[in-house]
VOBA-1610 file (N, C-alpha, C; in pm, whole numbers, padded with zeros to 5 digits, always signed):
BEGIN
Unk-00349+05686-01195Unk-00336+05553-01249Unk-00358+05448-01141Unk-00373+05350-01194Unk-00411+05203-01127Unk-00287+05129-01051Unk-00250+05133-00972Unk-00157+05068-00885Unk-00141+04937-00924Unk-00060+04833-00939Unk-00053+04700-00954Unk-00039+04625-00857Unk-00133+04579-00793Unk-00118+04459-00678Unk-00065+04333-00702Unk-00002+04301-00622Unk+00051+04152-00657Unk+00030+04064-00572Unk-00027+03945-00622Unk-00099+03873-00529Unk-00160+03731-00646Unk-00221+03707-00551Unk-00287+03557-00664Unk-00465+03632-00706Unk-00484+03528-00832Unk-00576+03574-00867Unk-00717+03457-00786Unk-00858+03494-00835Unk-00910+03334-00753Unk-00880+03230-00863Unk-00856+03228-00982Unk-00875+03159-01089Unk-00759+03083-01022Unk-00666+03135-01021Unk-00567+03103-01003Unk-00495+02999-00821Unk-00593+03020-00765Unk-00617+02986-00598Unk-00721+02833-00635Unk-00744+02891-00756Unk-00893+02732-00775Unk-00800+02623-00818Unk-00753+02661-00925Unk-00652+02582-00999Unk-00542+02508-00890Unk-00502+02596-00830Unk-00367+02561-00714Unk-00482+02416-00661Unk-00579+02490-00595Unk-00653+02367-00508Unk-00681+02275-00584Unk-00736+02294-00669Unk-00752+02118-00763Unk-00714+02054-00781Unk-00539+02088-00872Unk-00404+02035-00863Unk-00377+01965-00699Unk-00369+02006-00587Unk-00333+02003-00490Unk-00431+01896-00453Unk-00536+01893-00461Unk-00649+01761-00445Unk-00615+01686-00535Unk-00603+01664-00622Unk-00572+01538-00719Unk-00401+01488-00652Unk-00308+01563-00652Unk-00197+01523-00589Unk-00257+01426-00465Unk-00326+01523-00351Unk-00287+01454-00239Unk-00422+01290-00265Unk-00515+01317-00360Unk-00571+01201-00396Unk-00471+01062-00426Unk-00385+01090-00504Unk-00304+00992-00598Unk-00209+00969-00449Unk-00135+01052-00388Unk-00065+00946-00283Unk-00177+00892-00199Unk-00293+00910-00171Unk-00413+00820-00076Unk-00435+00692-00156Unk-00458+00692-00249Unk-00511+00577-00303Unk-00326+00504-00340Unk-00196+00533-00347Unk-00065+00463-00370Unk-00082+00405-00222Unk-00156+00486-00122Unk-00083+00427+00017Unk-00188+00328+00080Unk-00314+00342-00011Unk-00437+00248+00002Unk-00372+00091-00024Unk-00319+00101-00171Unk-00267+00005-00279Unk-00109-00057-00217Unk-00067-00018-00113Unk+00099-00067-00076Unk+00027-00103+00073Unk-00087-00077+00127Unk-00151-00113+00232Unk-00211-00299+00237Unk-00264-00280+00118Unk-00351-00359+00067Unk-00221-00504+00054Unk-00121-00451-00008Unk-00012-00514-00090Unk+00051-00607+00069Unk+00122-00496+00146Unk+00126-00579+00268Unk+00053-00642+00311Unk-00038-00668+00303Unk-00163-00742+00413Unk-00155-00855+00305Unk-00189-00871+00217Unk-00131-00970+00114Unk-00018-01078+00128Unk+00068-01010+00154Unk+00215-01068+00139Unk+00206-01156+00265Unk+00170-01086+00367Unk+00160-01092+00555Unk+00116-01269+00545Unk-00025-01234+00451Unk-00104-01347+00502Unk-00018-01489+00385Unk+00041-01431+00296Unk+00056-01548+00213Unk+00229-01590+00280Unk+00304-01498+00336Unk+00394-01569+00440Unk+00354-01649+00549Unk+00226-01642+00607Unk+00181-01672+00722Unk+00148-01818+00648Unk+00106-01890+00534Unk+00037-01959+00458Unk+00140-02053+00440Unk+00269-02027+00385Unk+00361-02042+00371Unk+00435-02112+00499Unk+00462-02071+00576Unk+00484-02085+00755Unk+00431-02214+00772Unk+00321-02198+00761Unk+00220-02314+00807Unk+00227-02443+00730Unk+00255-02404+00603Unk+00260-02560+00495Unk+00413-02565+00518Unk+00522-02504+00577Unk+00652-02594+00618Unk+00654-02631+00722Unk+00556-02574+00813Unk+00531-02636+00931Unk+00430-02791+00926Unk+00398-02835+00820Unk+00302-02930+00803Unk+00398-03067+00736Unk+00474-02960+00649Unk+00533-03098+00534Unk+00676-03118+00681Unk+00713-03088+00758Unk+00793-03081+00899Unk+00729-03222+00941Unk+00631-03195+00986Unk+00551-03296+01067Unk+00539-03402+01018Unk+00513-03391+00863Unk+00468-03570+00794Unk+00589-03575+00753Unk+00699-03521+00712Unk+00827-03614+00737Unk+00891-03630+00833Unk+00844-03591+00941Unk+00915-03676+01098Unk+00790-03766+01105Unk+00687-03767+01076Unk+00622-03911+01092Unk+00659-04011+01015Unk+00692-03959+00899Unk+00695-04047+00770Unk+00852-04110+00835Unk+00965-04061+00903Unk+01034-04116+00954Unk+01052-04190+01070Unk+00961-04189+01123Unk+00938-04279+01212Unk+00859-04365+01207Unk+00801-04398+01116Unk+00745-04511+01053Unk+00794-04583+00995Unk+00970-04594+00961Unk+01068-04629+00946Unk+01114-04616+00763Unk+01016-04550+00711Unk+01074-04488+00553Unk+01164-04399+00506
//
């Protein structure tokens, strides 16, 4: 008689890898998308910064122009 090996099949080794590529796809493109998201935020704090640093300036002028 036929001995039973135990082990994986290839069907079964293909499947694993596909699964396993689509996984590690979906966290590349989450860490693309939270990449993207910071650089976003970065620049619209930086934007932000700058227009309180502006409305700063024209009301210490605007106060010393005696208004």
């Amino acid at each position: 008689m036929r001995e039973k090996c135990s082990g994986f099949t290839l069907v079964e080794l293909l499947v694993t890898v596909i699964v396993g590529s689509i996984v590690i796809g979906a966290v590349f493109a989450s860490y693309q998308l939270v990449t993207r998201s910071q650089n976003r935020l970065s620049e619209l704090k930086e934007l932000h910064e700058s227009g309180q640093v502006a409305l700063g300036m024209i009301r210490r002028d605007i106060q010393l122009a005696g208004y």
